[in-house]
Structures are given as structure tokens and as C-alpha cells.
DOFIBA-633353 format. One record per atom (N, C-alpha, C): residue in one letter; atom name; x, y, z. Coordinates in nm, 2 decimals, decimal comma, always signed. Layout:
BEGIN
+--------+-------+--------+--------+--------+
! residu ! atome !     c1 !     c2 !     c3 !
+--------+-------+--------+--------+--------+
!      a !    CA !      X !      Y !      Z !
...
+--------+-------+--------+--------+--------+
% end
This chain:
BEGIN
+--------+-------+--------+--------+--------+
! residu ! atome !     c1 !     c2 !     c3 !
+--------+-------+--------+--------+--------+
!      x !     N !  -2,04 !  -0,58 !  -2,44 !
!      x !    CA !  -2,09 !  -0,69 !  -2,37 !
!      x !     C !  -1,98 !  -0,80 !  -2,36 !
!      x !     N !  -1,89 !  -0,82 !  -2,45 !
!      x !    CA !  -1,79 !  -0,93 !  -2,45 !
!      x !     C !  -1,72 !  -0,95 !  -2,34 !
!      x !     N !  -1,65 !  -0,73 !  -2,34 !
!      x !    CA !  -1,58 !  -0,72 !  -2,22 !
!      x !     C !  -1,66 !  -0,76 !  -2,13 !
!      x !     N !  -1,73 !  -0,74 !  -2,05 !
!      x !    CA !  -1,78 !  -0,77 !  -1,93 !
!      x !     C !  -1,80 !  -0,95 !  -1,90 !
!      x !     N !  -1,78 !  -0,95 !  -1,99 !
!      x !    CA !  -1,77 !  -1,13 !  -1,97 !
!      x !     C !  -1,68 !  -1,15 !  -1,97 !
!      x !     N !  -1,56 !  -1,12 !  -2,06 !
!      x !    CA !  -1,42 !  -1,18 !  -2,02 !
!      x !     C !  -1,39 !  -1,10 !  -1,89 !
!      x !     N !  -1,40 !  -1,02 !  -1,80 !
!      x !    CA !  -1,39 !  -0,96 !  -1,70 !
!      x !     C !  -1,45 !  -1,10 !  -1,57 !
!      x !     N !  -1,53 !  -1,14 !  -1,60 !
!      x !    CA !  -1,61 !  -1,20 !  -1,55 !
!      x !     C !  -1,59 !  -1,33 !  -1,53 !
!      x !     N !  -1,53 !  -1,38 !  -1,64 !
!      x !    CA !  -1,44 !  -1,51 !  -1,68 !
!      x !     C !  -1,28 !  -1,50 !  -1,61 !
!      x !     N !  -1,25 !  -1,35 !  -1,55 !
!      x !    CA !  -1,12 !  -1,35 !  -1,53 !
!      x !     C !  -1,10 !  -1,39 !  -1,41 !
!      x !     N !  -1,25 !  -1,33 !  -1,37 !
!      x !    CA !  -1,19 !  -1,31 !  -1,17 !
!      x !     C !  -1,33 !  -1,49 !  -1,14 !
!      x !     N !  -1,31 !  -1,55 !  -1,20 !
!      x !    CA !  -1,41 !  -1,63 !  -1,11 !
!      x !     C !  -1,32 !  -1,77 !  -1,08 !
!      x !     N !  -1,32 !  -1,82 !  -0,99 !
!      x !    CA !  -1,30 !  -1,93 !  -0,91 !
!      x !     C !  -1,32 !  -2,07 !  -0,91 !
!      x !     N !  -1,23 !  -2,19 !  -0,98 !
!      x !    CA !  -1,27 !  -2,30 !  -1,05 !
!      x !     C !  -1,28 !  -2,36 !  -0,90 !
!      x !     N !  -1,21 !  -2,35 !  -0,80 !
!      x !    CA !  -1,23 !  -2,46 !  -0,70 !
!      x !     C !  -1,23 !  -2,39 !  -0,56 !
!      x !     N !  -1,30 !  -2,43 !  -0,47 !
!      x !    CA !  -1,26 !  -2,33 !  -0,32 !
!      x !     C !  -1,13 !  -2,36 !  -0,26 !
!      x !     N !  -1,10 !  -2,29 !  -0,22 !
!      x !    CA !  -1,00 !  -2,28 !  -0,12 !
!      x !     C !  -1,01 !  -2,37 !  +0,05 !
!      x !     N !  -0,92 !  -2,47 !  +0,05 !
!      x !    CA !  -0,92 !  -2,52 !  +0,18 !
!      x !     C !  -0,92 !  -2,43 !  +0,28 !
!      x !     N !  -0,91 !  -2,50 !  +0,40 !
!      x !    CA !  -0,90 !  -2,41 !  +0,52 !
!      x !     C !  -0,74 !  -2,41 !  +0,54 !
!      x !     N !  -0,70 !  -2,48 !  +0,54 !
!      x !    CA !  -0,55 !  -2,45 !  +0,55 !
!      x !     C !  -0,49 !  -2,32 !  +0,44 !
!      x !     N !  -0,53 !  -2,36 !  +0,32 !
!      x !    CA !  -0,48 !  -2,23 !  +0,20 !
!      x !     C !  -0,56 !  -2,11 !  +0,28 !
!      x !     N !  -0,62 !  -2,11 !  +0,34 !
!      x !    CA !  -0,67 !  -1,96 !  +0,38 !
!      x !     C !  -0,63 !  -1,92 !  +0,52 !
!      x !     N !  -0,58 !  -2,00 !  +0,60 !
!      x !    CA !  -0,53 !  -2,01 !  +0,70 !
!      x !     C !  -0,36 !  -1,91 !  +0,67 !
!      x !     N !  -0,31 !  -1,98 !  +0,53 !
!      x !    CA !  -0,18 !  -1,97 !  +0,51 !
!      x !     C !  -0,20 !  -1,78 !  +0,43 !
!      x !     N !  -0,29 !  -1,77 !  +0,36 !
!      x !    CA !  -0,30 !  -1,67 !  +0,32 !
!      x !     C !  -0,31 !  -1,54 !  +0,45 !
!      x !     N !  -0,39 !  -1,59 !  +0,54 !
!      x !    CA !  -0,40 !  -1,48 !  +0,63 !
!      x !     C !  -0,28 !  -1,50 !  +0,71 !
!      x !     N !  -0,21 !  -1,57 !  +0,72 !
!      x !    CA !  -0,10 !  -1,61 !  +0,83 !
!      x !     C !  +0,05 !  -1,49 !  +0,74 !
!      x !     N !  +0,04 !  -1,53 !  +0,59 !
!      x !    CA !  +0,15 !  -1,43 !  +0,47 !
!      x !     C !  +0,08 !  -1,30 !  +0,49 !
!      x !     N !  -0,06 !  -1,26 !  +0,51 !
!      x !    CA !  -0,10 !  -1,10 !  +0,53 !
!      x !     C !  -0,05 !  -1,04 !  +0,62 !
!      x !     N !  +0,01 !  -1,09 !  +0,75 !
!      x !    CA !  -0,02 !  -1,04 !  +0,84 !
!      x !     C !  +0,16 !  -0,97 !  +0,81 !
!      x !     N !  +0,26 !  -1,02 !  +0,78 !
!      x !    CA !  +0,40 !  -0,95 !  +0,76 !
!      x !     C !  +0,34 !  -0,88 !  +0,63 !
!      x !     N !  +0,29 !  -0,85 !  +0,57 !
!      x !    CA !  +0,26 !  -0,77 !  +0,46 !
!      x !     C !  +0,16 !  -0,65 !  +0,50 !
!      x !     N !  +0,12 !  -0,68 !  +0,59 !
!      x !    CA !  +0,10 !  -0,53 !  +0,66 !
!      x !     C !  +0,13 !  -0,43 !  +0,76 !
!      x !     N !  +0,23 !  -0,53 !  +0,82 !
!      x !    CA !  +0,33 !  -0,45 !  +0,94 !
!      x !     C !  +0,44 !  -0,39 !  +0,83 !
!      x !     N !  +0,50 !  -0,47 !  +0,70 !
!      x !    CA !  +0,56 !  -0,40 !  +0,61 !
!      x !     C !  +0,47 !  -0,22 !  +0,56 !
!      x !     N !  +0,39 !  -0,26 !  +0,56 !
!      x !    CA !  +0,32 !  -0,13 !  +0,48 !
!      x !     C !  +0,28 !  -0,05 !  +0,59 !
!      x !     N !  +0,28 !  -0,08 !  +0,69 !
!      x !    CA !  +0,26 !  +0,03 !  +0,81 !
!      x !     C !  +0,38 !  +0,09 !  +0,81 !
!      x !     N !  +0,50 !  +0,01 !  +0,81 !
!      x !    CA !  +0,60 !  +0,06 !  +0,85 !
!      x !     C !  +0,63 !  +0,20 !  +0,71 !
!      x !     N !  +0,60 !  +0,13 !  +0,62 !
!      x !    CA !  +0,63 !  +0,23 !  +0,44 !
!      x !     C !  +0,56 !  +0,31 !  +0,46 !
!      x !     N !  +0,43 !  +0,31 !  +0,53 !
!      x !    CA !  +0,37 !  +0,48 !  +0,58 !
!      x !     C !  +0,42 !  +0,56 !  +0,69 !
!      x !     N !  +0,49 !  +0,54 !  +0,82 !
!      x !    CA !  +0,50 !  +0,61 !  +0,88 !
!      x !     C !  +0,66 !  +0,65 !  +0,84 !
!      x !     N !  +0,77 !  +0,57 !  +0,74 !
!      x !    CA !  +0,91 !  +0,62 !  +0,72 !
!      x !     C !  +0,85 !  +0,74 !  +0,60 !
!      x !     N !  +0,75 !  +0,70 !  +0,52 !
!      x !    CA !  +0,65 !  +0,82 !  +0,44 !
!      x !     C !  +0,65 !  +0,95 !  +0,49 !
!      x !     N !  +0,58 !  +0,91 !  +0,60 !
!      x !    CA !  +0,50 !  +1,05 !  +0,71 !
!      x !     C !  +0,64 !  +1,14 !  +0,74 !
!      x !     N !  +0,72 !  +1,04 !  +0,80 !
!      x !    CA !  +0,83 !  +1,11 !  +0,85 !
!      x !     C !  +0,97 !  +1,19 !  +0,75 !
!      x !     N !  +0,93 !  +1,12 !  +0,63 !
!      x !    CA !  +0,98 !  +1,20 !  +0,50 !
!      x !     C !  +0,92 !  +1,34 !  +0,48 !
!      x !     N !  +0,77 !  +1,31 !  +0,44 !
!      x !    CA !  +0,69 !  +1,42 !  +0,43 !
!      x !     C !  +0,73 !  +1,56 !  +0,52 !
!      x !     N !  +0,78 !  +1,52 !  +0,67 !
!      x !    CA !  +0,78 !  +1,60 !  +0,73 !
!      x !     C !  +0,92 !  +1,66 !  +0,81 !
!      x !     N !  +0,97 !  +1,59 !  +0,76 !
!      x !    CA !  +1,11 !  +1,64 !  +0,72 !
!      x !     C !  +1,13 !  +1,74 !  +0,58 !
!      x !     N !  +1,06 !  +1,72 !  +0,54 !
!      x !    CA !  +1,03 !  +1,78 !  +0,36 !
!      x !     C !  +1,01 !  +1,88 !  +0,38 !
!      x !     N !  +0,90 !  +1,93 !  +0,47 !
!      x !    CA !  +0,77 !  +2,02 !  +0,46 !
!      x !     C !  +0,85 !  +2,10 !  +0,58 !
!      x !     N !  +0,92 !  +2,09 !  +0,69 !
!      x !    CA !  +0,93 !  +2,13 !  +0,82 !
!      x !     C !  +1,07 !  +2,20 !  +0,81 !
!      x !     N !  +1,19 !  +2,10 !  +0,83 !
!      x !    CA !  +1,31 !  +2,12 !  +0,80 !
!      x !     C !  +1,36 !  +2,16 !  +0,72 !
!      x !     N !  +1,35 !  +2,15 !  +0,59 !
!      x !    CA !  +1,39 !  +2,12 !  +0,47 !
!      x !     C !  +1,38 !  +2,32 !  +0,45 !
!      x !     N !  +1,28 !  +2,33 !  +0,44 !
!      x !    CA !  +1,26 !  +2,52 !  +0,44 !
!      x !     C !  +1,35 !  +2,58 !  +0,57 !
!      x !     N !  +1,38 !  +2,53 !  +0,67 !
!      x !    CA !  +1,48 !  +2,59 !  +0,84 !
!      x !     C !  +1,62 !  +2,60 !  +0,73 !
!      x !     N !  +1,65 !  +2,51 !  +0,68 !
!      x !    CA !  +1,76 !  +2,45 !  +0,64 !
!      x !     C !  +1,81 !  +2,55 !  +0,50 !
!      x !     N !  +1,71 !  +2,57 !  +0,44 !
!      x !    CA !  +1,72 !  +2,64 !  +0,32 !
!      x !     C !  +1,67 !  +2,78 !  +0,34 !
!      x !     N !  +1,68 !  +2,78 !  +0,44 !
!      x !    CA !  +1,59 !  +2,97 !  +0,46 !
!      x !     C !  +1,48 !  +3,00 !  +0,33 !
!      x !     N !  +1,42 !  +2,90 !  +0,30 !
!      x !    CA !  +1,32 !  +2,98 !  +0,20 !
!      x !     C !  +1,20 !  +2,94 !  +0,30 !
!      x !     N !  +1,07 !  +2,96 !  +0,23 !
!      x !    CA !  +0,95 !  +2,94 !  +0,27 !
!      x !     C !  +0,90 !  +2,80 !  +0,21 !
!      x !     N !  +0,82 !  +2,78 !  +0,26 !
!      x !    CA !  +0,76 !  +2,65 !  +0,15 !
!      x !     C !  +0,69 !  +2,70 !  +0,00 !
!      x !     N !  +0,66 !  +2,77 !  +0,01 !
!      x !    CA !  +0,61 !  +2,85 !  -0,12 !
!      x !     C !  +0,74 !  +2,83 !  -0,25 !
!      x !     N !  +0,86 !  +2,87 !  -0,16 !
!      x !    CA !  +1,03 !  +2,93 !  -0,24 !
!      x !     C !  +1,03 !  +3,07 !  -0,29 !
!      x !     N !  +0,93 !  +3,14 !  -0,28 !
!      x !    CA !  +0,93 !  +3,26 !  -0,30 !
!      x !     C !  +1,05 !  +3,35 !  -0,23 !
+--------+-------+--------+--------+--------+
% end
């Protein structure tokens, strides 16, 4: 039961947030997730380089058998 109270004590909120701080916060989200779009699709395009080429290149199978 302690845990759940210091848990509880961790995440709560002494004062609200203006409209401008929340303004500013969604305004910093927005390059923070064109970043992460972008870290998934150079991802995707690793993966499949990995999976596609990578076996052409090395005459094995994806297995390596």
C-alpha cells in the first residue's frame, strides 16, 4: 500500500498548466514527431534492406541454411 501512494505522490500535479505552457508543449511535440516518423521509416527501410538484399548479396537464404 505505501507503493501505491508514493506512485501516486509521484505523478500528481501541484499547479495547472497555463495556456501558453501547453501551447508551447504542443508547439515542441510537433518536431518530435516528424523526428520519430522519420526513425521509423530509415527503420523500415533498414529492415528491408536486411531481409531482401542482404540474402541477393550473400547467396544464402534468410534462414542461412
Amino acid at each position: 500500500m505505501d507503493d501505491d501512494f508514493e506512485l501516486k505522490e509521484l505523478f500528481e500535479y501541484e499547479e495547472k498548466a497555463s495556456r501558453i505552457e501547453l501551447f508551447v508543449r504542443i508547439f515542441y511535440a510537433i518536431p518530435v514527431y516528424i523526428v520519430l516518423i522519420l526513425y521509423g521509416i530509415i527503420a523500415g527501410i533498414c529492415m528491408f534492406i536486411h531481409m531482401h538484399v542482404h540474402p541477393m548479396v550473400d547467396n544464402t537464404n534468410i534462414r542461412g541454411a
